[in-house]
Structures are given as C-alpha cells and as structure tokens.
C-alpha positions, 0 to 999 in steps of 0.5 A, a space after each residue: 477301206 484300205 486295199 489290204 482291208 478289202 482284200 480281207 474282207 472280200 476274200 475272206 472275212 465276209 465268207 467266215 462262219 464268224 460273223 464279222 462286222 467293217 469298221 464297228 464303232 466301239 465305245 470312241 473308236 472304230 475298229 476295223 473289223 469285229 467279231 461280237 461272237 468270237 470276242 475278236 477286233 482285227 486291226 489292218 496297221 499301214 505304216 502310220 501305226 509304227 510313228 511312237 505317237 501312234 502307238 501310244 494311241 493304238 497302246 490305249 485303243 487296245 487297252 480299252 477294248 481289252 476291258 471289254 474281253 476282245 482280244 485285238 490282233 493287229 496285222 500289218 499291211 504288209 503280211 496281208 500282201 505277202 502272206 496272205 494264206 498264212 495270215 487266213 489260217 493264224 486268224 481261223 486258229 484265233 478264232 477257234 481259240 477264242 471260241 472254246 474259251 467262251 464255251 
C-alpha cells in the first residue's frame, strides 16, 4: 500500500462500522478498498492515473465494477495529504447514501 492508503486505512477505514476490505481481487482487477455491505470501491489515483493511458483503463475498470452495482469513488493522493478530515466526512455521507439505497 501506498503511504495515502495506509493513512486511510489505518486512521480510518479500518475503524469504520462498514466493514472494508485492502486490496479486493474483483473479477480481473484488484481494488484498493471494498465495501461489500455499502456496495462501495474506494480507489486512492497518484499521479500515474491522470497519464491519457491510464484513464482509459481506469474508464473500463470503473465501468466493469459499475455492472456489479459498486459505486467506485477515486480520490487522489493529494486530497488525502491536504484534506484528510474533509476526505473522511465525504466518504462517511457516501457511505450513508449508498446504504439507504439498498434498504
């Protein structure tokens, strides 16, 4: 895991009432953190992710797991350095929203 994903997960994830897995093989890919409960992927891009190549694949990626009902938020590396708290809450209300639509 990268530092961001550790931050992530150690200081938060983990701790979440959600239930999340690290790096969740789905289908051909593997995802860096899942949520089977709230139907969620969260996805930490470094800078690689913003190459036109690389977006195309993460275009395809998010469109595979989409078929399945996830909902894939990316978040880039950066938010996670300068805006972690903000980055916390906006994951909790997805989280929360993605739960009451499957009641």
């Amino acid at each position: 895991m990268t530092k961001e994903e550790k931050h992530l997960w150690y200081d938060y994830l983990r701790k979440s009432p959600v239930k999340f897995s690290r790096q969740k093989i789905l289908g051909r890919y593997i995802v860096d953190f899942y949520s089977a409960e709230a139907k969620i992927v969260i996805e930490i891009d470094g800078s690689q992710h913003y190459e036109s190549e690389n977006r195309i694949y993460d275009e395809k990626r998010t469109e595979f797991l989409e078929q399945y009902g996830l909902k894939v938020i990316r978040i880039p590396n950066g938010e996670i350095k300068d805006n972690f708290e903000g980055i916390c809450r906006y994951l909790d209300k997805q989280i929360e929203q993605s739960l009451s639509q499957l009641c």
